[in-house]
MIBATOR-439525 format. One line per field, with one value per atom (N, C-alpha, C): residue number from 0; residue in one letter; atom name; x, y, z. Coordinates in Angstrom, 2 decimals, decimal comma. Layout:
REM MIBATOR-439525
num = (NUM_...);
residu = (A_...);
atome = (CA_...);
px = (X_...);
py = (Y_...);
pz = (Z_...);
END
This chain:
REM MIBATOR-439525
num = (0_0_0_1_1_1_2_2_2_3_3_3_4_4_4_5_5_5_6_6_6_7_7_7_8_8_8_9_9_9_10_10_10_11_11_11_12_12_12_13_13_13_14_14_14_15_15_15_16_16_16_17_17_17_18_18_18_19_19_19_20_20_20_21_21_21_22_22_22_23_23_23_24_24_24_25_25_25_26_26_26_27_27_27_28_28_28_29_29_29_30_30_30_31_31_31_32_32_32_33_33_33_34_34_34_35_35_35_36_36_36_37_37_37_38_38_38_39_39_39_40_40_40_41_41_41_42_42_42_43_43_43_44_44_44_45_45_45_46_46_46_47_47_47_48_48_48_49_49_49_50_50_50_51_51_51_52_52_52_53_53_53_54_54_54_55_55_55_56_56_56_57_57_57_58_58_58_59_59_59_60_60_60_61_61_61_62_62_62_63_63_63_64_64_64_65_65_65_66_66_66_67_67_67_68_68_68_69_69_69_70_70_70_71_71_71_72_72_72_73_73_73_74_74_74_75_75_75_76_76_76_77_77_77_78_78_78_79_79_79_80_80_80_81_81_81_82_82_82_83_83_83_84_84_84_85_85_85_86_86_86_87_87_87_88_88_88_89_89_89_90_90_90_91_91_91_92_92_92_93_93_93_94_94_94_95_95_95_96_96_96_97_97_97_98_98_98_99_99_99_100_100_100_101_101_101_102_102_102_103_103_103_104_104_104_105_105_105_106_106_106_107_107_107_108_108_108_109_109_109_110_110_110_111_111_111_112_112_112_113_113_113_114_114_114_115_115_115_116_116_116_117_117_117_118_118_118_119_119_119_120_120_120_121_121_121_122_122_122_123_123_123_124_124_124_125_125_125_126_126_126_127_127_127_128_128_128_129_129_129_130_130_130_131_131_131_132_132_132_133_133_133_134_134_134_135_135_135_136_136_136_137_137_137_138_138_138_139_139_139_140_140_140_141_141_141_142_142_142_143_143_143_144_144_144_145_145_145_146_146_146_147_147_147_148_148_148_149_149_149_150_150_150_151_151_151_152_152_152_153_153_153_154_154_154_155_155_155_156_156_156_157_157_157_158_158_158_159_159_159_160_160_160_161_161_161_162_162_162_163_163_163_164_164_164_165_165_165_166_166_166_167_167_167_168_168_168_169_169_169_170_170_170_171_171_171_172_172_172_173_173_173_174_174_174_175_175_175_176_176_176_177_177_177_178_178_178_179_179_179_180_180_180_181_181_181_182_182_182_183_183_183_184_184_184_185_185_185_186_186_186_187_187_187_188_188_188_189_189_189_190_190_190_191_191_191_192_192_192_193_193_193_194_194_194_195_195_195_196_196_196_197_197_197_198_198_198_199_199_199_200_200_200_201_201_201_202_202_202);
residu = (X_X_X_X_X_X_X_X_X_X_X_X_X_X_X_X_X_X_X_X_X_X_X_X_X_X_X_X_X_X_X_X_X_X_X_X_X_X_X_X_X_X_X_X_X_X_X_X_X_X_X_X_X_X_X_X_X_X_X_X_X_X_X_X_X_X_X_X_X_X_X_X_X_X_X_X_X_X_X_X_X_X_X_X_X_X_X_X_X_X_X_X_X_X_X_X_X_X_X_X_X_X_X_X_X_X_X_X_X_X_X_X_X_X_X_X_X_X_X_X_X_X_X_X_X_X_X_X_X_X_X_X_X_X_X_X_X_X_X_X_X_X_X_X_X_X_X_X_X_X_X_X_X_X_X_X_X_X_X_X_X_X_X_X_X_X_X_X_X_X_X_X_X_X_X_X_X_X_X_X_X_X_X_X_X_X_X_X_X_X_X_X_X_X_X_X_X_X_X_X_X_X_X_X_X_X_X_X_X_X_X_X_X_X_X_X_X_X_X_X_X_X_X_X_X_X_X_X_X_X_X_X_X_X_X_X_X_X_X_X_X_X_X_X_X_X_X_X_X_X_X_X_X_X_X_X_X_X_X_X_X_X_X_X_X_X_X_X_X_X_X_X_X_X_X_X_X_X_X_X_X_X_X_X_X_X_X_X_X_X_X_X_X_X_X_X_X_X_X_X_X_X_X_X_X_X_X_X_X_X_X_X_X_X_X_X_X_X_X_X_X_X_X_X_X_X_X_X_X_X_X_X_X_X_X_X_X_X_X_X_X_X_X_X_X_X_X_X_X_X_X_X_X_X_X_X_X_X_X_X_X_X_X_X_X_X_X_X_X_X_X_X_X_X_X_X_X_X_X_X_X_X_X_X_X_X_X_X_X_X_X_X_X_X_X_X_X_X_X_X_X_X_X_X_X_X_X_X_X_X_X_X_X_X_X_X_X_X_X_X_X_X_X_X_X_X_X_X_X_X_X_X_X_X_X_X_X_X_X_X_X_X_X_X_X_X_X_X_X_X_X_X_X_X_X_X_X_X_X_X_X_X_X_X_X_X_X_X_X_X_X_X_X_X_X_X_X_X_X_X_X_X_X_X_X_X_X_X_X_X_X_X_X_X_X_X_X_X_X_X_X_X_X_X_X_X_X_X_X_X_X_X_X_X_X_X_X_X_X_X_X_X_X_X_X_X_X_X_X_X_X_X_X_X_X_X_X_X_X_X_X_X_X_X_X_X_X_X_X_X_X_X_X_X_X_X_X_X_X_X_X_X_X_X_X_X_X_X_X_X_X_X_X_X_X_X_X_X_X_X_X_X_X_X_X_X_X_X_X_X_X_X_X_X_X_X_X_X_X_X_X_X_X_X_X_X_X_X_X);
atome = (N_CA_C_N_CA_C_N_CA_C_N_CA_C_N_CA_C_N_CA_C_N_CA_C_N_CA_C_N_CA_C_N_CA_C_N_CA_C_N_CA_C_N_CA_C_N_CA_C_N_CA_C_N_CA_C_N_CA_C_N_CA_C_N_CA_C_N_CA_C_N_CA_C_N_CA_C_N_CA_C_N_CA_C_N_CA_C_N_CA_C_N_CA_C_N_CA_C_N_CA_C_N_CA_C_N_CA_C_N_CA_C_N_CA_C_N_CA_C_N_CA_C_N_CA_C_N_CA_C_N_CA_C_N_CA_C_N_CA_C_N_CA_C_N_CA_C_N_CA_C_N_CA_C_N_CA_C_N_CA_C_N_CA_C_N_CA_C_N_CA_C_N_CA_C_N_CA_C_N_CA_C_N_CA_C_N_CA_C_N_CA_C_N_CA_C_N_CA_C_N_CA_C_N_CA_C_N_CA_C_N_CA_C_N_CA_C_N_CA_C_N_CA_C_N_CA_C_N_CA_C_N_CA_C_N_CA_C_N_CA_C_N_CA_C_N_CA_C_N_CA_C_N_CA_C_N_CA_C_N_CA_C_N_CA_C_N_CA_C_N_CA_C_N_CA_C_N_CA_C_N_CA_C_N_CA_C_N_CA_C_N_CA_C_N_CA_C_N_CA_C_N_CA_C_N_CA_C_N_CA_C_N_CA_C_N_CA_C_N_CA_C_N_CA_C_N_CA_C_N_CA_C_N_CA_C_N_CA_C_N_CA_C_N_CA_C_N_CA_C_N_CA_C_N_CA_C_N_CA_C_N_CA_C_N_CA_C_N_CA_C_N_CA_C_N_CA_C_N_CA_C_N_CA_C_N_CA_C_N_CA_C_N_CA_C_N_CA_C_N_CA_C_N_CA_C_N_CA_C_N_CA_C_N_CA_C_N_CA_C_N_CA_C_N_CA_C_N_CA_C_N_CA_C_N_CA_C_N_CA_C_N_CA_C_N_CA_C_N_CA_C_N_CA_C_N_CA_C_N_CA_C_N_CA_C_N_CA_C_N_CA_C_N_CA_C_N_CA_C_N_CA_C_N_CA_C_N_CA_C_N_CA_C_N_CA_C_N_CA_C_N_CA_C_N_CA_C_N_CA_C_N_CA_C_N_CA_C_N_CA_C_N_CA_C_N_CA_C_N_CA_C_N_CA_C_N_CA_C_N_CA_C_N_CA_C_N_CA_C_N_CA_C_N_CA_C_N_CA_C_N_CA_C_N_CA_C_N_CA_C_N_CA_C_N_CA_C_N_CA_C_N_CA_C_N_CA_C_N_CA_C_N_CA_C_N_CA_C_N_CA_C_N_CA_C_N_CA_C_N_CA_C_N_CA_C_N_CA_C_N_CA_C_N_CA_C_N_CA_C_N_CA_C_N_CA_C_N_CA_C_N_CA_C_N_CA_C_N_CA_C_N_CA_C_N_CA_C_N_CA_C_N_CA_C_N_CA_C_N_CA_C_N_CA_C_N_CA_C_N_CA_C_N_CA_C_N_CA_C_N_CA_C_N_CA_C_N_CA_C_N_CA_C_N_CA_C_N_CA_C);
px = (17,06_16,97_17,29_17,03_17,08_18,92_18,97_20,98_21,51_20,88_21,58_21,37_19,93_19,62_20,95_21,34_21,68_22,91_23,92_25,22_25,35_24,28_24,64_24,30_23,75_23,47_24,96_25,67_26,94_28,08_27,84_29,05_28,96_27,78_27,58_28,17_28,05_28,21_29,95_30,11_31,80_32,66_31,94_32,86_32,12_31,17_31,13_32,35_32,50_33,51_35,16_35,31_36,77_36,95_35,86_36,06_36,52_35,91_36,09_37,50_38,09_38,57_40,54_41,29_42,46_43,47_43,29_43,83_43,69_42,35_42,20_42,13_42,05_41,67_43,15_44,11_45,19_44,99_43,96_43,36_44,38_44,91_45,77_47,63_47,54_48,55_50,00_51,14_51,54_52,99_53,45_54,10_55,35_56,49_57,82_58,24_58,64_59,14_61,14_61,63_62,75_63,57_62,64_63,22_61,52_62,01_61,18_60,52_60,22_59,17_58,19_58,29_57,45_56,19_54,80_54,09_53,83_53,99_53,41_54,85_55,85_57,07_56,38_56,62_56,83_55,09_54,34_52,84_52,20_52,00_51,89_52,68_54,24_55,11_55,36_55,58_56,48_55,48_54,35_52,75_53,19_53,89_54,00_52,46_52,16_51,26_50,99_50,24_50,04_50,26_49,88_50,34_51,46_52,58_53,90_54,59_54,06_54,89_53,73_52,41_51,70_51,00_51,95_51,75_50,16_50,06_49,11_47,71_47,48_46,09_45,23_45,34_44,13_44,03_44,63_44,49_45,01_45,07_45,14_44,78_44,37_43,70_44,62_45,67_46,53_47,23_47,72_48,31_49,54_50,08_51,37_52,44_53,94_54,79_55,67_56,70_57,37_58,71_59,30_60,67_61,79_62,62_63,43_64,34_63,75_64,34_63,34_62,24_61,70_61,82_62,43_62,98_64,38_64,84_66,04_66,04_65,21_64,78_65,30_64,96_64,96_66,62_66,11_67,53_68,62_69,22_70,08_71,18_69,93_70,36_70,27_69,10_68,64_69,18_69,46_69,96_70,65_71,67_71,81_73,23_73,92_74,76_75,08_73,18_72,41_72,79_73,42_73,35_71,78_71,10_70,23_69,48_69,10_68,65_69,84_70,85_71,86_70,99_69,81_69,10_68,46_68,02_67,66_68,65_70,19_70,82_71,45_71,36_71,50_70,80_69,65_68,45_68,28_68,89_69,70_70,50_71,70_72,96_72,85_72,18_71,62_71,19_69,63_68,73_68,52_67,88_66,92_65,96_64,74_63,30_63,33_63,15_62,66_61,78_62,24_60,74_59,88_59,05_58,55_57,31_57,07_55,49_53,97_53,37_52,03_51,47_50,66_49,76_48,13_48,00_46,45_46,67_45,89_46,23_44,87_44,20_42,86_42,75_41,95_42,26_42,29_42,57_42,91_41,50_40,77_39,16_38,12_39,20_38,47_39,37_37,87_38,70_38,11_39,77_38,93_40,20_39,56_39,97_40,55_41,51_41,50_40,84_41,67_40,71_39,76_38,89_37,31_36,99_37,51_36,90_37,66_38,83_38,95_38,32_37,82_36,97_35,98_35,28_34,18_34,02_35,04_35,56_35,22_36,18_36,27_37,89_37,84_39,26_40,20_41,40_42,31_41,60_41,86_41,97_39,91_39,29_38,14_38,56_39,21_39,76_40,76_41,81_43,48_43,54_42,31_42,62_43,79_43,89_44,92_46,25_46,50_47,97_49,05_48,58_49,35_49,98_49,41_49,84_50,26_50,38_51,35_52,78_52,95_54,69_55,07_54,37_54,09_53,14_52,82_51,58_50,80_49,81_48,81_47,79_46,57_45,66_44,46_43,91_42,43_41,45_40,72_39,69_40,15_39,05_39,37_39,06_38,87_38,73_37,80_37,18_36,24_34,83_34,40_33,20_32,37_31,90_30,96_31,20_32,58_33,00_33,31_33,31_32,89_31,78_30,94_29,22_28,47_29,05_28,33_28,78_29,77_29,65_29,30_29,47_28,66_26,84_26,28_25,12_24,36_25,51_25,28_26,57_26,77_28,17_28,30_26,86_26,71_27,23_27,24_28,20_29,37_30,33_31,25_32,33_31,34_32,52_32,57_33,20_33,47_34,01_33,99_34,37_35,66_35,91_37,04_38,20_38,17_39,44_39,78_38,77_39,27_39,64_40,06_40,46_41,64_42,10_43,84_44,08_43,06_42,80_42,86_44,15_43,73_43,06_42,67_42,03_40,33_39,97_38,68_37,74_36,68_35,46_34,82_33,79_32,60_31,56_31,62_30,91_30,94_31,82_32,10_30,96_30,08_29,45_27,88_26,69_25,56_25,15_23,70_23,19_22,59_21,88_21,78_22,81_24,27_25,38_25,57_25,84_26,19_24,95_24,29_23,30_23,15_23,61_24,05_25,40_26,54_27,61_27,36_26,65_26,18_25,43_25,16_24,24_25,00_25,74_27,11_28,18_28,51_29,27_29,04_27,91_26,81_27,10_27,38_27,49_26,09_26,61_25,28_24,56_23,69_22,69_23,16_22,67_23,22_22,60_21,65_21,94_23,32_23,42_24,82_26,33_26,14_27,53_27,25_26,18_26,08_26,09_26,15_26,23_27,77_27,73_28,20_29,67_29,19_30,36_30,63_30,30_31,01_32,25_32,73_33,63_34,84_33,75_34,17_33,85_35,23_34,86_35,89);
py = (178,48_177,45_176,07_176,18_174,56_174,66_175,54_175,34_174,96_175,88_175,41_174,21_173,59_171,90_171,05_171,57_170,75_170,46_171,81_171,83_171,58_171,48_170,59_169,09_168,92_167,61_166,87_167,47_167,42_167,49_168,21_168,63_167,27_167,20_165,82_164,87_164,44_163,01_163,36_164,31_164,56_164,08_164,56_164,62_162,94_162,38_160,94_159,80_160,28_159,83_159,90_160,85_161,51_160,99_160,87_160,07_158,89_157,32_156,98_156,44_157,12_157,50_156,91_155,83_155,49_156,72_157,81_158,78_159,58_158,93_159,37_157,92_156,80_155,56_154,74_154,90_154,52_152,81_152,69_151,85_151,26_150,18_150,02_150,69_150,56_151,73_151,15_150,44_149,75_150,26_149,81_150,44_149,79_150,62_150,54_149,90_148,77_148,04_147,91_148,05_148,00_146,81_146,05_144,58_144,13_144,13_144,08_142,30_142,10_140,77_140,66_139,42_138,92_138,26_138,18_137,22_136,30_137,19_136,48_134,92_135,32_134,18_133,32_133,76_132,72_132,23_132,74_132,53_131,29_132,26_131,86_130,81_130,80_129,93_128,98_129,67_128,22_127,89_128,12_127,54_127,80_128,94_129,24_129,54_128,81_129,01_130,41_130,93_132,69_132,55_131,11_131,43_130,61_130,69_130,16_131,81_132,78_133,84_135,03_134,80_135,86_134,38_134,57_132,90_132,91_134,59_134,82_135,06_134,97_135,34_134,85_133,67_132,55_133,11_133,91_133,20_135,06_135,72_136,98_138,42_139,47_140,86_140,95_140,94_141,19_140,19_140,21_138,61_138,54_139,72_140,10_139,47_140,45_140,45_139,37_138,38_137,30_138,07_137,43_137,72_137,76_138,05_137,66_136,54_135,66_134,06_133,58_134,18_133,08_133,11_134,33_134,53_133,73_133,73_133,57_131,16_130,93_129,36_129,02_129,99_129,44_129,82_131,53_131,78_132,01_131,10_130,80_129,70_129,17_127,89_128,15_129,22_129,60_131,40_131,65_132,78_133,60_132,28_132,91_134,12_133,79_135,05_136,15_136,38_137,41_138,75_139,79_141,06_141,95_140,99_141,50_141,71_140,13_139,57_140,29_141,04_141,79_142,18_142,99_143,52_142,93_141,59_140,63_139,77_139,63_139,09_139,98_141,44_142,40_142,30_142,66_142,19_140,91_139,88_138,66_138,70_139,40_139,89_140,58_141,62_142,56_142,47_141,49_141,02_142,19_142,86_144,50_144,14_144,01_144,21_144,72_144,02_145,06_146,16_147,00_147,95_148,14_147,05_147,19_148,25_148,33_149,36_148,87_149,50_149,07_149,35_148,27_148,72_148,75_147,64_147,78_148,90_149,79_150,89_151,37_150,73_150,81_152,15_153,53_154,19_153,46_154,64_154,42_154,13_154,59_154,86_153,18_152,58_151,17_149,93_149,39_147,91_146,52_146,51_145,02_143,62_142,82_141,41_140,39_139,96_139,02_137,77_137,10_135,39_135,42_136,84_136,44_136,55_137,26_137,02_135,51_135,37_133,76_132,67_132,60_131,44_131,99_133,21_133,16_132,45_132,10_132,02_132,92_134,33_134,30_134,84_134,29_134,31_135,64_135,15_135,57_137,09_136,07_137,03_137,94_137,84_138,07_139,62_139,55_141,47_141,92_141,08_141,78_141,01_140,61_140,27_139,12_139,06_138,01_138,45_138,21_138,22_137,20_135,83_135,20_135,92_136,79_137,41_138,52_139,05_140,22_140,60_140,65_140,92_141,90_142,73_144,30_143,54_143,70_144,14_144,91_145,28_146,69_146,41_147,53_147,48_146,96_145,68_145,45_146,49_146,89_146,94_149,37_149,54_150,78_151,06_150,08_149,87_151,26_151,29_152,96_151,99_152,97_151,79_151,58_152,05_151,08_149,85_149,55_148,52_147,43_148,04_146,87_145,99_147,39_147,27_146,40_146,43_145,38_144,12_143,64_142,76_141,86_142,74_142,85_143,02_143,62_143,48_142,04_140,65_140,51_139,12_139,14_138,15_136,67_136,35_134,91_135,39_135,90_136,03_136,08_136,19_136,25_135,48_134,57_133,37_132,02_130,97_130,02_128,85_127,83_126,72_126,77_126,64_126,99_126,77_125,73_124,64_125,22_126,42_127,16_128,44_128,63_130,32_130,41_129,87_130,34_129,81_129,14_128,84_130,12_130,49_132,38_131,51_130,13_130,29_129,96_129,79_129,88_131,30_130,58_131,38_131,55_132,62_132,74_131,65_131,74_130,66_129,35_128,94_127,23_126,95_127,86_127,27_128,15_127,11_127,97_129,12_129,51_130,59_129,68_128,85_127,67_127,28_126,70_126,29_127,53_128,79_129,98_130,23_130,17_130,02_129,33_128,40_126,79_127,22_127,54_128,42_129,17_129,94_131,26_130,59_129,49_129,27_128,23_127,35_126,48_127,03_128,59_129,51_130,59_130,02_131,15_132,42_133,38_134,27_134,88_136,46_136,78_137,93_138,17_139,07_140,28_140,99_142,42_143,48_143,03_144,21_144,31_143,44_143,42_143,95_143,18_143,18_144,56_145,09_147,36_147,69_147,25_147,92_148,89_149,91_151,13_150,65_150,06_149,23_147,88_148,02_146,24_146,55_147,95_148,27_149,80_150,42_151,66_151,40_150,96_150,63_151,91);
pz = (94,99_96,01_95,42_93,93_93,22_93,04_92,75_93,16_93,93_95,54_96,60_96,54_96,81_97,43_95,92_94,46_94,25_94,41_94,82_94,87_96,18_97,44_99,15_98,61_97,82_97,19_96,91_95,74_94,87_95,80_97,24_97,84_99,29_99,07_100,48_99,73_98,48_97,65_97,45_97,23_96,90_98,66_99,14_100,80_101,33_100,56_101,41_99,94_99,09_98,27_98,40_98,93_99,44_100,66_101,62_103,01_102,74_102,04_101,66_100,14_100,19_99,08_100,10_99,01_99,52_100,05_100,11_99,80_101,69_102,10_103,39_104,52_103,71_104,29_104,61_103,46_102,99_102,63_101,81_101,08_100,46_99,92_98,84_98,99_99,79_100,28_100,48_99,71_100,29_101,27_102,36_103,55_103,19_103,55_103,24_104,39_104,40_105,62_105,83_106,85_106,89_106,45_106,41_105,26_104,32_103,24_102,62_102,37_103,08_103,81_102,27_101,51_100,96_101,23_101,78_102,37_100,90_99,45_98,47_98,35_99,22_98,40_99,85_100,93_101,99_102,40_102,07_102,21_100,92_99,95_98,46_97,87_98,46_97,51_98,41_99,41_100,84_101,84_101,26_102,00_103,63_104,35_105,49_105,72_107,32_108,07_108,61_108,39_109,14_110,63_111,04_112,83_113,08_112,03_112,47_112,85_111,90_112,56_113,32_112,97_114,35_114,91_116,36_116,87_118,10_118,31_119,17_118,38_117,29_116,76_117,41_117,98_118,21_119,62_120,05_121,63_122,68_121,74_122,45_121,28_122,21_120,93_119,77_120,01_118,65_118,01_116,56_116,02_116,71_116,52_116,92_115,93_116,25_115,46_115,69_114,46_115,58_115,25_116,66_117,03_115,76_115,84_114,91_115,01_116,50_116,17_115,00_115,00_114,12_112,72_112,41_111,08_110,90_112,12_112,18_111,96_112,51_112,60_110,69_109,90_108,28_107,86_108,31_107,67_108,39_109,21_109,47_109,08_107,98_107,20_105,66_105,44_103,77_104,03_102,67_102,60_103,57_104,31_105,50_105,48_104,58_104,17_103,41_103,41_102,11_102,29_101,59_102,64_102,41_101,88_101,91_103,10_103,73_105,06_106,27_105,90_107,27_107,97_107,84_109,11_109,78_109,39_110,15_111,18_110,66_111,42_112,17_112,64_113,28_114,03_113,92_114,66_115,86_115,47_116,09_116,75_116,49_117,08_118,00_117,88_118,91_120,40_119,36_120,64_120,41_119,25_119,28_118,00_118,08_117,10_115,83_114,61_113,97_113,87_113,86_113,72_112,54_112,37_111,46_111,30_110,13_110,40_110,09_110,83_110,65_109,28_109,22_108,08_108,45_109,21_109,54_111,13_111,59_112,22_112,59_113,29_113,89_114,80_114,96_116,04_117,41_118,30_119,75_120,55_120,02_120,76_120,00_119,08_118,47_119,57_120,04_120,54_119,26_119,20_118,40_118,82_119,03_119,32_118,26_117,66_116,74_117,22_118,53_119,29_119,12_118,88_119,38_117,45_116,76_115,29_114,90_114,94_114,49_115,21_116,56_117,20_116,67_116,63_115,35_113,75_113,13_112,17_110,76_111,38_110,18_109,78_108,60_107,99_108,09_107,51_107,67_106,26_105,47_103,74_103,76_104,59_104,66_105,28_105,63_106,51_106,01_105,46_105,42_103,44_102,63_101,67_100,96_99,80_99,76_99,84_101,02_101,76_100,88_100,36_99,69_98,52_97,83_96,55_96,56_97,67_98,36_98,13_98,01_97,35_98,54_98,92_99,41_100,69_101,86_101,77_102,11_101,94_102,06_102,49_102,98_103,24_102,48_102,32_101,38_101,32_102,90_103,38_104,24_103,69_104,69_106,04_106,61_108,49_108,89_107,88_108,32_109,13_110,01_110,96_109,94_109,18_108,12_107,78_107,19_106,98_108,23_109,23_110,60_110,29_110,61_110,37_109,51_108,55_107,73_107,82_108,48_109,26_110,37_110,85_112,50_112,26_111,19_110,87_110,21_109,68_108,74_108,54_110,08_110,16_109,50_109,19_108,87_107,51_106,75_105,10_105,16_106,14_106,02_107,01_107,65_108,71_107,58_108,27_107,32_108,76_108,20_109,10_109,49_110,89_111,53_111,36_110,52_109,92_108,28_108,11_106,97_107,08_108,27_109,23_108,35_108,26_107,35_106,43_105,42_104,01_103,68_102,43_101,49_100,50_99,99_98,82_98,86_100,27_100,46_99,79_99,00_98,56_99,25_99,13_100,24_99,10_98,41_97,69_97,79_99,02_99,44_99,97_100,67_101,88_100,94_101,09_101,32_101,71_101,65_102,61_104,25_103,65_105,33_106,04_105,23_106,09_106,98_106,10_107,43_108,42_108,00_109,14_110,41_109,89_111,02_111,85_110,70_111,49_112,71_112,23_113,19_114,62_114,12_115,93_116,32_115,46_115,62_116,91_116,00_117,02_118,13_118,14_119,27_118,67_117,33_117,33_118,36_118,60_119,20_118,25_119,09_117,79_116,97_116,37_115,68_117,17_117,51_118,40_119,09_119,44_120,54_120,11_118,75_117,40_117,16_117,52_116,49_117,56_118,76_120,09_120,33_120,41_120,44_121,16_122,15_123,58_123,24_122,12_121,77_120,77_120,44_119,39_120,38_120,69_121,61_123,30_123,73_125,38_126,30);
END
């Protein structure tokens, strides 16, 4: 009996490690895009604003993707006869989308809002990591509901003043344990019951 309890022991801890594990999460994972988009050159180097090209974060559920005028606004003047950048000016020519691919990929049965976490404030690099140093970019975070959860349990650690929503070099160490506190009733967050409420994630 001291076997069984220790190998359901060994076999629970193996299968909550493997759940977890980049391999089922696609943690770290980085996605092959049909043009290979730097955020670390145009983020990191050319201090581009995150809502010059997802122009809806603030203000609707998804950041969303920008057009390929707005790629097209730079390089039509910079690298504009790259054959590298051709699929972008195809893309132009066309008047047809890149198809780019997802990387963050929430199921179908998860509702989540970006407007309502950035008027919350919290950051950009606090969910999707440092995007500036991206070359690639990939997943930080494994979007498994735990990792909601401890936010939503616990939100005052992890918002920041609103005017630092798209700072990547903000610390959580800028602000106190009282400033987030003040945050939190600053921004009416509402309680953890409500934030672990079953229908505040699954509607």
């Amino acid at each position: 009996m001291i076997v069984a309890v220790v190998l359901g022991g060994v076999a629970f801890y193996a299968y909550t490690q493997i759940a977890r594990s980049a391999y089922i999460t696609g943690k770290f994972l980085e996605i092959q895009q049909p043009v290979q988009f730097s955020h670390k050159h145009h983020v990191g180097d050319d201090g581009i604003d995150c809502r010059y090209c997802h122009s809806t974060v603030e203000t609707t559920a998804t950041a969303g993707m920008p057009p390929t005028q707005t790629c097209m606004n730079c390089h039509s003047q910079i690298w504009a006869d790259s054959p590298y950048l051709e699929p972008v000016r195809a893309s132009f020519r066309e008047n047809k989308p890149i198809e780019w691919e997802r990387v963050h990929d929430l199921p179908e049965y998860v509702y989540f809002n970006h407007s309502i976490h950035v008027a919350k404030g919290v950051g950009c690099s606090t969910c999707h990591g440092p995007i500036d140093e991206m070359p690639a970019v990939y997943q930080e975070n494994t979007l498994q509901m735990e990792w909601c959860l401890s936010c939503h349990r616990e939100p005052e650690r992890y918002i920041r003043p609103k005017s630092e929503v798209f700072n990547m070099k903000w610390q959580d160490s800028d602000l106190s344990p009282a400033q987030r506190i003040d945050l939190k009733k600053q921004y009416n967050i509402r309680q953890t019951e409500m934030l672990t409420s079953c229908s505040t994630c699954h509607r």
